[in-house]
C-alpha positions as protocol buffer text, in pm:
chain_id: "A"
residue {
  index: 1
  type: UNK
  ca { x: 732 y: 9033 z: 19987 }
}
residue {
  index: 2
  type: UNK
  ca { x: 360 y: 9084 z: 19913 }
}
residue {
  index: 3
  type: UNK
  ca { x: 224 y: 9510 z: 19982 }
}
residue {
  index: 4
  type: UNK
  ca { x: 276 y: 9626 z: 20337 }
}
residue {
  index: 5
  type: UNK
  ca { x: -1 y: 9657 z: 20513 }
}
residue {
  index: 6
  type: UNK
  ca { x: -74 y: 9915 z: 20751 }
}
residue {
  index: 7
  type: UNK
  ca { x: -266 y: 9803 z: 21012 }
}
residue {
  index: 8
  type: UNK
  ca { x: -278 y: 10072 z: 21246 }
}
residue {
  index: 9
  type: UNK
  ca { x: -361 y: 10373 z: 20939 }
}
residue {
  index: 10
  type: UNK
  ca { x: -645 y: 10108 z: 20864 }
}
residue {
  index: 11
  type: UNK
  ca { x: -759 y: 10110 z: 21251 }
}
residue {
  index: 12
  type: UNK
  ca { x: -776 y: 10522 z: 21266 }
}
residue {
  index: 13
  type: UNK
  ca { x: -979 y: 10522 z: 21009 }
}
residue {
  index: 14
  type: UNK
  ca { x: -1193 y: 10262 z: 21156 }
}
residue {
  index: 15
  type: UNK
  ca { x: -1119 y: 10480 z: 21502 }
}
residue {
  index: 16
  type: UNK
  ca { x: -1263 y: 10811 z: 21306 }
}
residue {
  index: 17
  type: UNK
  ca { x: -1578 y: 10684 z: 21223 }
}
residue {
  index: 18
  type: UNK
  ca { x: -1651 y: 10550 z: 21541 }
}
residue {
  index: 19
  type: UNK
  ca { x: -1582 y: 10852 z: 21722 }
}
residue {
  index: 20
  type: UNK
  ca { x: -1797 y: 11047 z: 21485 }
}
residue {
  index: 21
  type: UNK
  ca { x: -2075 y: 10794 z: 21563 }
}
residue {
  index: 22
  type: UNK
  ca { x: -2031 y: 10835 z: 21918 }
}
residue {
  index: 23
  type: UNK
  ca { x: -1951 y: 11210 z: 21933 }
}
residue {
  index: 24
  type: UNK
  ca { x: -1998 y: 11295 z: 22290 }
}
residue {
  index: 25
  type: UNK
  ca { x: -2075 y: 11004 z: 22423 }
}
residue {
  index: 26
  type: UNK
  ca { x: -1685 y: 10958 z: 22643 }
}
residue {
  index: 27
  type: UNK
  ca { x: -1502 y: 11238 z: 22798 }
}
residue {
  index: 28
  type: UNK
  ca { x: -1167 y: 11308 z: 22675 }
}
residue {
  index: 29
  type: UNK
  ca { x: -1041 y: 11105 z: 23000 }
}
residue {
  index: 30
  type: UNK
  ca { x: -1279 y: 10815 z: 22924 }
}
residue {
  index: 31
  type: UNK
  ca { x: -1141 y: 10815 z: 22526 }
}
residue {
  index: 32
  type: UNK
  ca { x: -803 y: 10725 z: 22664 }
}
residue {
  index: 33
  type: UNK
  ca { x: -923 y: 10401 z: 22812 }
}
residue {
  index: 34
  type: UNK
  ca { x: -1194 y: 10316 z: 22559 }
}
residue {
  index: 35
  type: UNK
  ca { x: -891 y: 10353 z: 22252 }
}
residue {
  index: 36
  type: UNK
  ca { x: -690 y: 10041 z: 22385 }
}
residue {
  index: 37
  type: UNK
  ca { x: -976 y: 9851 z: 22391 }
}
residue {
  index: 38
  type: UNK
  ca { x: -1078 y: 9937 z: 22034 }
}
residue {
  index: 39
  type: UNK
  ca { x: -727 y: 9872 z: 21885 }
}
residue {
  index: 40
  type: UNK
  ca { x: -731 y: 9543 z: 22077 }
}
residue {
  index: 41
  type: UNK
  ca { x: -1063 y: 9390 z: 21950 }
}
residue {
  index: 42
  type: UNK
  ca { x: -927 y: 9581 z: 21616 }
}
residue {
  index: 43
  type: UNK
  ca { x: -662 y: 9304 z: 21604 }
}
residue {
  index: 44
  type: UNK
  ca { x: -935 y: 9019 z: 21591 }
}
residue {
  index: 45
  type: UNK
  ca { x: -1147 y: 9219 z: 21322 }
}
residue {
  index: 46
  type: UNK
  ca { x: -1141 y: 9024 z: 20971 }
}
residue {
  index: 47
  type: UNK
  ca { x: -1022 y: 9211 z: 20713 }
}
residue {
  index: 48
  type: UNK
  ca { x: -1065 y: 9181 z: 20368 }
}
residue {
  index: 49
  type: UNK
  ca { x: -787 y: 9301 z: 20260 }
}
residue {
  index: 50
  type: UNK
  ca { x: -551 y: 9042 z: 20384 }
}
residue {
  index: 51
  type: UNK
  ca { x: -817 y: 8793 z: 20409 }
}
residue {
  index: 52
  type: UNK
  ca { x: -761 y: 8733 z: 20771 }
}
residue {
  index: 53
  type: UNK
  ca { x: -746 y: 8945 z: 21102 }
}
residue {
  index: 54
  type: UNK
  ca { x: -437 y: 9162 z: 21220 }
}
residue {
  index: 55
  type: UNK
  ca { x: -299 y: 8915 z: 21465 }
}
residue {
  index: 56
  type: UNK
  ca { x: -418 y: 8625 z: 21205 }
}
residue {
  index: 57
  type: UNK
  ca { x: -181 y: 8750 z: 20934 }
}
residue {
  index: 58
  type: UNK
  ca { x: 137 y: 8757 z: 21144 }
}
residue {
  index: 59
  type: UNK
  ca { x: 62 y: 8435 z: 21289 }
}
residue {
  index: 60
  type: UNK
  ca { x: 64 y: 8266 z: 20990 }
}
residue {
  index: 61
  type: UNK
  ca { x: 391 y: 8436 z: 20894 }
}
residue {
  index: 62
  type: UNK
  ca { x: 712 y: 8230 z: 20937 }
}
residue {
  index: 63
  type: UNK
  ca { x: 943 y: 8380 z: 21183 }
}
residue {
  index: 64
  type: UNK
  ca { x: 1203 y: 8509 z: 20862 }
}
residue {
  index: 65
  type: UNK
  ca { x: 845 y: 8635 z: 20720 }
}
residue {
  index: 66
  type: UNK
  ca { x: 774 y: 8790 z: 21017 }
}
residue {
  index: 67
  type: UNK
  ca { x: 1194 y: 8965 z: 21054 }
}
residue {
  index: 68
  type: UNK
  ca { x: 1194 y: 9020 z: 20680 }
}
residue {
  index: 69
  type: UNK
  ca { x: 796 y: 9191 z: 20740 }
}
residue {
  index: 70
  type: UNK
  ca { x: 950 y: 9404 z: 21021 }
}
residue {
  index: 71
  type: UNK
  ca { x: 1309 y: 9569 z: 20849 }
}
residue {
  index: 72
  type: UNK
  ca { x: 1049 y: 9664 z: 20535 }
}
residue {
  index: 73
  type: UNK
  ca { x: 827 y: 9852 z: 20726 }
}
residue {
  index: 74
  type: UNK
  ca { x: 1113 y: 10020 z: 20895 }
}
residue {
  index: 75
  type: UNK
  ca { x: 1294 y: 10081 z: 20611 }
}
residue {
  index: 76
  type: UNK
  ca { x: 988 y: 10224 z: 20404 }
}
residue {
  index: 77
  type: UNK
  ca { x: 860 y: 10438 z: 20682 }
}
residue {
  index: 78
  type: UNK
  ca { x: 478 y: 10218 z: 20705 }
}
residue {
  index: 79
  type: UNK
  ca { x: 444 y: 10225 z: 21057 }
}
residue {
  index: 80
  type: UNK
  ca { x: 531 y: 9853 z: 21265 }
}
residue {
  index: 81
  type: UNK
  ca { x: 166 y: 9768 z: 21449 }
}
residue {
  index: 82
  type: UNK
  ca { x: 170 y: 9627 z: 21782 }
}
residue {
  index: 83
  type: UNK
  ca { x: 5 y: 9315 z: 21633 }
}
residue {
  index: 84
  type: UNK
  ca { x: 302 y: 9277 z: 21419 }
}
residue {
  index: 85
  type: UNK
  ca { x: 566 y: 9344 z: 21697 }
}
residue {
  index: 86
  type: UNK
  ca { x: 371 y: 9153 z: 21950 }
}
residue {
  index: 87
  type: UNK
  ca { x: 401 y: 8840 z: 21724 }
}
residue {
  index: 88
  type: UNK
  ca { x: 793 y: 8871 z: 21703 }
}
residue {
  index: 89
  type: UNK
  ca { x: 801 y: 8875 z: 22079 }
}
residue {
  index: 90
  type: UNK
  ca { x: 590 y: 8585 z: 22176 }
}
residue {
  index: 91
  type: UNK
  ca { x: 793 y: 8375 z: 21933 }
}
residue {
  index: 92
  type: UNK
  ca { x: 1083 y: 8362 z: 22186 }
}
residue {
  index: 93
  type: UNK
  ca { x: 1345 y: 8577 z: 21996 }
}
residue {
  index: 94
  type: UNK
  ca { x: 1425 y: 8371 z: 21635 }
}
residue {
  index: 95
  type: UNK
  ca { x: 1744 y: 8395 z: 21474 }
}
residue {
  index: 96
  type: UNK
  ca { x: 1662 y: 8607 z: 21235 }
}
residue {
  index: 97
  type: UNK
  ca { x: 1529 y: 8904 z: 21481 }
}
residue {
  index: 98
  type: UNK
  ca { x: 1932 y: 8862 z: 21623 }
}
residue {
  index: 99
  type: UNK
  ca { x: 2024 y: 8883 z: 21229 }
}
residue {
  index: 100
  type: UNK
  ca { x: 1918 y: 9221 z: 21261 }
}
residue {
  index: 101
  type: UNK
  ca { x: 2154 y: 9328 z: 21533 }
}
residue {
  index: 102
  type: UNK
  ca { x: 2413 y: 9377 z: 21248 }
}
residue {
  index: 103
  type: UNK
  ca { x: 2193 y: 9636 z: 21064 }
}
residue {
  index: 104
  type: UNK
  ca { x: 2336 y: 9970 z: 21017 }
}
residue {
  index: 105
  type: UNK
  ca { x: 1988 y: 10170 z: 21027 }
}
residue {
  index: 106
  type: UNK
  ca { x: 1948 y: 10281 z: 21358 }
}
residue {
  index: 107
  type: UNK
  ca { x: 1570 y: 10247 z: 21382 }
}
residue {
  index: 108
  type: UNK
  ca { x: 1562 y: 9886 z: 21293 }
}
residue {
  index: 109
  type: UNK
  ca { x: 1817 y: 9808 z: 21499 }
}
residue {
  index: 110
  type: UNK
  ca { x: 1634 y: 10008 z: 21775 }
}
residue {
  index: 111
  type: UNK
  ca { x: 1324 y: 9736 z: 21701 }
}
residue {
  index: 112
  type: UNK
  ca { x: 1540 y: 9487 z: 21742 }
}
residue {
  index: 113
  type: UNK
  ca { x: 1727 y: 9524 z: 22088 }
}
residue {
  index: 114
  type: UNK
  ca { x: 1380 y: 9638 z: 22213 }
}
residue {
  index: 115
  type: UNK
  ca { x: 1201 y: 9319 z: 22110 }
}
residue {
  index: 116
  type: UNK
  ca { x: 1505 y: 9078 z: 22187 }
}
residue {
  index: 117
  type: UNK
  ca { x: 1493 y: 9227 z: 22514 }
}
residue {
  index: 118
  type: UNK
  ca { x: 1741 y: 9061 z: 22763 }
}
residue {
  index: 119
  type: UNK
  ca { x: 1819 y: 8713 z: 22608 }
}
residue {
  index: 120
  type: UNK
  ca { x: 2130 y: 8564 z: 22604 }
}
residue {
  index: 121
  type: UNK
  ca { x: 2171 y: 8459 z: 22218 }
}
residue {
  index: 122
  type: UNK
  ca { x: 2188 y: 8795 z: 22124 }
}
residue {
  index: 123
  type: UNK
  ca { x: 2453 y: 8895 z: 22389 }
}
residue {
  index: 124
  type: UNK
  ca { x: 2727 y: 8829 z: 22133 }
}
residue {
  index: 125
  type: UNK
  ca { x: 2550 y: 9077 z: 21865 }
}
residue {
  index: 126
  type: UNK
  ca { x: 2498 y: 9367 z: 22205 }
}
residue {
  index: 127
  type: UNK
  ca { x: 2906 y: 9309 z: 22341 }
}
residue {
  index: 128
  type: UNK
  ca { x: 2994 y: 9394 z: 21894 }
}
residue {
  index: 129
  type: UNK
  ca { x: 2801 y: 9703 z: 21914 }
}
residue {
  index: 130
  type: UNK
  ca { x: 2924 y: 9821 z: 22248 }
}
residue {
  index: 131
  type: UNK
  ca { x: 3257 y: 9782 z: 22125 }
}
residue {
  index: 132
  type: UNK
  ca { x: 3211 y: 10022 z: 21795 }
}
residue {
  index: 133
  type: UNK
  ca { x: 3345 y: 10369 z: 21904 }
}
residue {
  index: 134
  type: UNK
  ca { x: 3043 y: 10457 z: 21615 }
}
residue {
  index: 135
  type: UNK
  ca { x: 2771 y: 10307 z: 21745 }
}
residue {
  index: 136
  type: UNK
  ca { x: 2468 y: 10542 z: 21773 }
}
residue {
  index: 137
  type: UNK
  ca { x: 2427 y: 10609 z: 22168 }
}
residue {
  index: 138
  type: UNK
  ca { x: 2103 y: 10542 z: 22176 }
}
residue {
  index: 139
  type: UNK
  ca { x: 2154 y: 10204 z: 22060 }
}
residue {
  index: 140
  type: UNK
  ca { x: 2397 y: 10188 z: 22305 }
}
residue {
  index: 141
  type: UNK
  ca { x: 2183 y: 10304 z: 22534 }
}
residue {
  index: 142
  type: UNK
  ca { x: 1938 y: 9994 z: 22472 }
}
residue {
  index: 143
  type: UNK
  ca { x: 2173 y: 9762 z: 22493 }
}
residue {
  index: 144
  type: UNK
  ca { x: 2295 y: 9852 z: 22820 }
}
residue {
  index: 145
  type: UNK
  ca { x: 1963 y: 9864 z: 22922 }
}
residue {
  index: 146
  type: UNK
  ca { x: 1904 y: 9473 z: 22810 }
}
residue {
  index: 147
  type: UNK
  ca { x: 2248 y: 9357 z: 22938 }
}
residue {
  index: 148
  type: UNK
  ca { x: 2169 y: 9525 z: 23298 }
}
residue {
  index: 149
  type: UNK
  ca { x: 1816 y: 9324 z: 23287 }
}
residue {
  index: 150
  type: UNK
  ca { x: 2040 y: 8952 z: 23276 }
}
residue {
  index: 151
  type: UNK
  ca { x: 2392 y: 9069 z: 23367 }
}
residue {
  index: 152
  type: UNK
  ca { x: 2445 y: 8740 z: 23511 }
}
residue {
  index: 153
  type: UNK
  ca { x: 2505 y: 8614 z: 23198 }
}
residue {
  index: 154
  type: UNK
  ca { x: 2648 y: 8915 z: 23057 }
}
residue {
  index: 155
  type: UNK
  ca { x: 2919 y: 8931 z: 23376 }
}
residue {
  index: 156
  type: UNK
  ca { x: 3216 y: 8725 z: 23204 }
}
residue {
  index: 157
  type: UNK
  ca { x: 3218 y: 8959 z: 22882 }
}
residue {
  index: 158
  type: UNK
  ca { x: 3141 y: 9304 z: 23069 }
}
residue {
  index: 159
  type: UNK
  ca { x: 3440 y: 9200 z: 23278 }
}
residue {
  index: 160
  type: UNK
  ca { x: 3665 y: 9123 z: 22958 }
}
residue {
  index: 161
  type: UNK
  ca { x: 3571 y: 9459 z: 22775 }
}
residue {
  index: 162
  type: UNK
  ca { x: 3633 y: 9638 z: 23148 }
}
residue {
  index: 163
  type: UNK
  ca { x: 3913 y: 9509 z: 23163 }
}
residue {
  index: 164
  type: UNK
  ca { x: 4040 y: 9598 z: 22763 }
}
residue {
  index: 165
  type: UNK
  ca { x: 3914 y: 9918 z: 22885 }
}
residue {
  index: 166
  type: UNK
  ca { x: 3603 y: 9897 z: 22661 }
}
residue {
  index: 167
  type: UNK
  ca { x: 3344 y: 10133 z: 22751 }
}
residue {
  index: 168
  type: UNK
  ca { x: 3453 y: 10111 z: 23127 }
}
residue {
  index: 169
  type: UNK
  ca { x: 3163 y: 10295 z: 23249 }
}
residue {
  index: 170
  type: UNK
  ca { x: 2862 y: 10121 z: 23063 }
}
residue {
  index: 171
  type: UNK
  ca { x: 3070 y: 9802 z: 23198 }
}
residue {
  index: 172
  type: UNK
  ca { x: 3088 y: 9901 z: 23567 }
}
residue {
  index: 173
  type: UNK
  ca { x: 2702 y: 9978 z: 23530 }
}
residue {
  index: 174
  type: UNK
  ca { x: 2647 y: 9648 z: 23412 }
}
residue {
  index: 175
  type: UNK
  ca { x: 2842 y: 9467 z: 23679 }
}
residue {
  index: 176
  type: UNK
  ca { x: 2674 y: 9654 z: 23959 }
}
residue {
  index: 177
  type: UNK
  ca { x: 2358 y: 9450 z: 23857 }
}
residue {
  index: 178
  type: UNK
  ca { x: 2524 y: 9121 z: 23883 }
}
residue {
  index: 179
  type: UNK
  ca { x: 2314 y: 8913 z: 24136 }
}
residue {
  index: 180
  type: UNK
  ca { x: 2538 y: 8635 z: 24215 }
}
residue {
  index: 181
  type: UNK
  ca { x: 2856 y: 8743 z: 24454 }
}
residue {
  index: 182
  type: UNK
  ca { x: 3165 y: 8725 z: 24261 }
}
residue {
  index: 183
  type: UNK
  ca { x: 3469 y: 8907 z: 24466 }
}
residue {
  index: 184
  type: UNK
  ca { x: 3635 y: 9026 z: 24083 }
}
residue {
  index: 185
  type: UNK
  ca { x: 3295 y: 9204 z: 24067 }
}
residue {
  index: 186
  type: UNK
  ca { x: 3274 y: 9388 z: 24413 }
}
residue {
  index: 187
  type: UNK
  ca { x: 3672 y: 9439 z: 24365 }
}
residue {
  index: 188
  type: UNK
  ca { x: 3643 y: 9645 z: 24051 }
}
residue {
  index: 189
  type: UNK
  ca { x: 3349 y: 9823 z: 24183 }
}
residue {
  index: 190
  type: UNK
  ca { x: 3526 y: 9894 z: 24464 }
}
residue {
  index: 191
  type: UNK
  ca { x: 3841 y: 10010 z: 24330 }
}
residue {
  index: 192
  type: UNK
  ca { x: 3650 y: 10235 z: 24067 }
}
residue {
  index: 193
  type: UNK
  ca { x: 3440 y: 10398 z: 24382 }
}
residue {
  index: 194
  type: UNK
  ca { x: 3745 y: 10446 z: 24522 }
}
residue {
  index: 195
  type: UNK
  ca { x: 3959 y: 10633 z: 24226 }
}
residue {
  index: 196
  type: UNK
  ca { x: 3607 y: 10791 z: 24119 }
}
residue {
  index: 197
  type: UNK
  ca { x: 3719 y: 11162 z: 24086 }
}
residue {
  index: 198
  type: UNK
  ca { x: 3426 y: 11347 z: 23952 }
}
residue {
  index: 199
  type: UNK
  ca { x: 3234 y: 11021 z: 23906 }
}
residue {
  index: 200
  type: UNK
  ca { x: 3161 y: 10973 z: 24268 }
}
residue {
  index: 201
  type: UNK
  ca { x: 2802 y: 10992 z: 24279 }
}
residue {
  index: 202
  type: UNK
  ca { x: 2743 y: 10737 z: 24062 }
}
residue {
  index: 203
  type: UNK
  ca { x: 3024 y: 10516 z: 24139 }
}
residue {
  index: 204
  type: UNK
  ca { x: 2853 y: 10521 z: 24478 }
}
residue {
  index: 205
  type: UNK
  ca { x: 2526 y: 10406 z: 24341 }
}
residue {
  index: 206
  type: UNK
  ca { x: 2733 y: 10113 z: 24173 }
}
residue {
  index: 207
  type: UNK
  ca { x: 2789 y: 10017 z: 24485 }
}
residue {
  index: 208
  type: UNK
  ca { x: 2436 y: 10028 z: 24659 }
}
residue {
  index: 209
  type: UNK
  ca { x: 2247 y: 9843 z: 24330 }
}
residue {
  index: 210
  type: UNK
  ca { x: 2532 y: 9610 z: 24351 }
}
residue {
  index: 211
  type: UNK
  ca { x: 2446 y: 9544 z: 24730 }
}
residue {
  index: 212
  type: UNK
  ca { x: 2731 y: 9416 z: 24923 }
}
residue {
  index: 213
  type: UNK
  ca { x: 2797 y: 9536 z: 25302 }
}
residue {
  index: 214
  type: UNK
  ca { x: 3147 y: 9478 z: 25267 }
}
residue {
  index: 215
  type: UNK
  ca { x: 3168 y: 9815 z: 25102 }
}
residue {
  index: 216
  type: UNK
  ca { x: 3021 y: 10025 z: 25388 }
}
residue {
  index: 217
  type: UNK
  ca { x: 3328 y: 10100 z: 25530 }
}
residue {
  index: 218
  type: UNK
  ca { x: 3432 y: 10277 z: 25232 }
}
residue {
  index: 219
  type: UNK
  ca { x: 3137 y: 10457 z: 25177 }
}
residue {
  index: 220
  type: UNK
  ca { x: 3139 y: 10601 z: 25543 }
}
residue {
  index: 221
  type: UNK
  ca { x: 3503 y: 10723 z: 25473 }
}
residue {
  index: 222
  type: UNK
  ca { x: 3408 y: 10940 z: 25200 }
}
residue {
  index: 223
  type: UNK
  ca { x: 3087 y: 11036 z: 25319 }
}
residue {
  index: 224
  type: UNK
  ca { x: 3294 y: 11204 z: 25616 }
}
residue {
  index: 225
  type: UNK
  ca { x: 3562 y: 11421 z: 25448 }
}
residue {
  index: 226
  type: UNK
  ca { x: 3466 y: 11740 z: 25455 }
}
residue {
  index: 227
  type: UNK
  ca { x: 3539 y: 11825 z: 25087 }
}
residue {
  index: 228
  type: UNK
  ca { x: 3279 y: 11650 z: 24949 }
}
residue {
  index: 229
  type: UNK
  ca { x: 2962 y: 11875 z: 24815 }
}
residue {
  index: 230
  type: UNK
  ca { x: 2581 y: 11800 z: 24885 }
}
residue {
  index: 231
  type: UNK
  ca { x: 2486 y: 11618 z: 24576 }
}
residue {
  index: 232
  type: UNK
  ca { x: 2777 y: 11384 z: 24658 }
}
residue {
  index: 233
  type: UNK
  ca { x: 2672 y: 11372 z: 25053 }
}
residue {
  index: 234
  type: UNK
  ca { x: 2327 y: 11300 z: 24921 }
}
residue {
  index: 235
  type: UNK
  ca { x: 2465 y: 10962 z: 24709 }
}
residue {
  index: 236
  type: UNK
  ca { x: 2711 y: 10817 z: 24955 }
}
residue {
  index: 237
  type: UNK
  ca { x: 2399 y: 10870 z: 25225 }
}
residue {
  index: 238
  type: UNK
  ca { x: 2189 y: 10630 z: 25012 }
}
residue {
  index: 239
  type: UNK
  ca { x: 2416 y: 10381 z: 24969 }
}
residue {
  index: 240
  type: UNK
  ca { x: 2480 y: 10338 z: 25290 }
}
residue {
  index: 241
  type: UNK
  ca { x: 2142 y: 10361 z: 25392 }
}
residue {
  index: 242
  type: UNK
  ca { x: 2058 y: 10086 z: 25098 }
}
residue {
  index: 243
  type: UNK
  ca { x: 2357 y: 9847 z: 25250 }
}
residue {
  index: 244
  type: UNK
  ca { x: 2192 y: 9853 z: 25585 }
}
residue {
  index: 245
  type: UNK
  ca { x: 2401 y: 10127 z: 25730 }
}
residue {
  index: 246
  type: UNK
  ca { x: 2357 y: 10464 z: 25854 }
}
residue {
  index: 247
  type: UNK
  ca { x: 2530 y: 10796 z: 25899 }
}
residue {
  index: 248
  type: UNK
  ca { x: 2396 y: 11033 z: 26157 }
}
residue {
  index: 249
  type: UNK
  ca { x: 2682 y: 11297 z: 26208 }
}
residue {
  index: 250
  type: UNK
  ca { x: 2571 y: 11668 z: 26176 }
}
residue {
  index: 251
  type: UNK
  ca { x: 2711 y: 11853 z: 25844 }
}
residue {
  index: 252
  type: UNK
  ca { x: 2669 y: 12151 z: 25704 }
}
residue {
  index: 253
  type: UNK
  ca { x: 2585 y: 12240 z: 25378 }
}
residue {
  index: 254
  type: UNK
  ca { x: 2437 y: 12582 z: 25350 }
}
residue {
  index: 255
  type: UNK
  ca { x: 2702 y: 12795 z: 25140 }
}
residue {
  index: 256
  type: UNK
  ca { x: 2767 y: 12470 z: 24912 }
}
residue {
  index: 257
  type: UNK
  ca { x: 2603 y: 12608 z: 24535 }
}
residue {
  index: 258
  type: UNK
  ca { x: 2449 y: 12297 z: 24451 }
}
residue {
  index: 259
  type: UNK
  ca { x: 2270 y: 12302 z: 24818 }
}
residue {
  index: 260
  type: UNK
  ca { x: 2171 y: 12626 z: 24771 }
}
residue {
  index: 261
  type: UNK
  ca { x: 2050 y: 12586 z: 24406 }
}
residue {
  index: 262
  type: UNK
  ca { x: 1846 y: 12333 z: 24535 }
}
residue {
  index: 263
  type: UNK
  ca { x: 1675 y: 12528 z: 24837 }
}
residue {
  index: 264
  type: UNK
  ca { x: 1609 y: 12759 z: 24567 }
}
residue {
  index: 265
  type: UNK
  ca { x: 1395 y: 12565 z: 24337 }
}
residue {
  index: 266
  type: UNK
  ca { x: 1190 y: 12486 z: 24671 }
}
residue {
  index: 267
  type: UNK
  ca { x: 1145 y: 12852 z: 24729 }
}
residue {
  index: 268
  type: UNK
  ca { x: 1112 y: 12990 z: 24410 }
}
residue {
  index: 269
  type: UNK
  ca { x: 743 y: 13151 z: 24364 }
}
residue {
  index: 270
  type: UNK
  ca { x: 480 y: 12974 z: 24210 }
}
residue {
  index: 271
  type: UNK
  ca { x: 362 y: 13096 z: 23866 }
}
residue {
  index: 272
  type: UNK
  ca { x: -20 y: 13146 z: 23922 }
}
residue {
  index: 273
  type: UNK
  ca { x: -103 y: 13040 z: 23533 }
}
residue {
  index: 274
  type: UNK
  ca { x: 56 y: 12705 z: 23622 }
}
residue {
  index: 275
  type: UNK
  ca { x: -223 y: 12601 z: 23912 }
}
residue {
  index: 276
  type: UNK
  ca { x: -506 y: 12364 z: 23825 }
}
residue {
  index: 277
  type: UNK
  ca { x: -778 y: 12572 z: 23762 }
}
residue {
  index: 278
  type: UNK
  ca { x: -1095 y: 12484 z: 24005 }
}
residue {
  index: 279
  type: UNK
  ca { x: -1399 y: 12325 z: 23919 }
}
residue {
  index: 280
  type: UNK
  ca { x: -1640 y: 12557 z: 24103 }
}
């Protein structure tokens, strides 16, 4: 591969001289809108260098050239413009971006959930990390994030892995976005809500993203025991309220802790030095 080029150290220098030219001329609020605009007409700026313009160069990359482009500046630490990433994701997620998904450095394979983004083809590659009891968390993180955006189509594996007792949580998060109605779905969202120990809260908002009224008879069981606290009262309230039904009977939290930590915070005196200081 030819010399990395970095595109955005070659922009703040560009960036530099301009603002020296036009010292005072924006506000500091008016430089954060007039910096986007520079960086974008930045991208269809010839430059000698590569003999062609930001967006120009990646475009005439192959989609490997492009992948291959990407895991070098990664892996050499020459920061990944958005001219270069912006390429990758308007080429509709090649092969070789999912090649990446079975990297081992954590950054790239950061890159690469975040540009693959929600597409099925790479659903495989996301289910193989989530079921590495290594795998970095915030990788983990990304992927849930990606599987939750088409869980559709991520349903019959996040069902298979609950099931295996794979990550049982991350799966149960997953299946609470699940659009289409599928009773194995609502049953194992139910049943976790309902043997949810500490997890209650969010078991409970499983239920309310998932969105089926058939649990609100559950919901309004817990919700009226008295031995649940006020961050738990707080939960259950809002998924009923987001299945269309409502709880209205009096209760009284004011010696639970996590009620009274909160009423707290609301009192607690302002710091003076933290006000917006006045214009006049």
């Amino acid at each position: 591969m030819d010399e990395l080029i970095d595109f955005d150290g070659l922009f703040d220098e560009k960036l530099a001289e301009y603002m020296q030219n036009n010292f005072g001329k924006y506000t500091e609020k008016q430089w954060e809108s007039v910096i986007p605009k520079l960086y974008q007409k930045f991208g269809d700026t010839y430059v000698a260098r590569v003999k062609n313009t930001p967006k120009g160069y990646y475009a005439a990359m192959s989609d490997g050239e492009l992948v291959a482009c990407l895991a070098a500046h990664v892996r050499e630490g020459v920061p990944a413009s958005d001219f270069l990433c912006r390429e990758l994701e308007g080429r509709g997620c090649p092969d070789a971006l999912v090649g990446l998904l079975h990297e081992e450095n954590t950054e790239l394979l950061t890159f690469a959930v975040n540009l693959i983004g929600s597409e099925e083809k790479a659903f495989e590659a996301y289910f193989g990390i989530l079921a590495r009891e290594d795998a970095d968390p915030d990788v983990v993180e990304a992927v849930c994030e990606q599987l939750k955006g088409n869980a559709d189509a991520a349903k019959t594996r996040a069902l298979a892995f609950y099931t295996q007792g794979i990550r049982p949580e991350l799966m149960l998060e997953i299946l609470s976005r699940v659009k289409e109605r599928d009773d194995a779905v609502y049953e194992i969202l139910l049943r976790a809500f309902r043997e949810c120990g500490d997890e209650l809260p969010m078991r409970a908002s499983y239920l309310a993203a998932y969105g089926d009224p058939r649990a609100l008879g559950a919901l309004l069981e817990v919700i009226d025991r008295d031995d649940i606290n006020f961050l738990e009262f707080q939960e259950l309230r809002y998924a009923i309220e987001a299945l269309g039904g409502e709880y209205n009977r009096p209760r009284d939290f004011s010696n639970d802790p996590y009620y009274q930590e909160i009423l707290s915070q609301q009192s607690a005196p302002v710091d003076p030095s933290s006000l917006p200081k006045s214009d006049a």
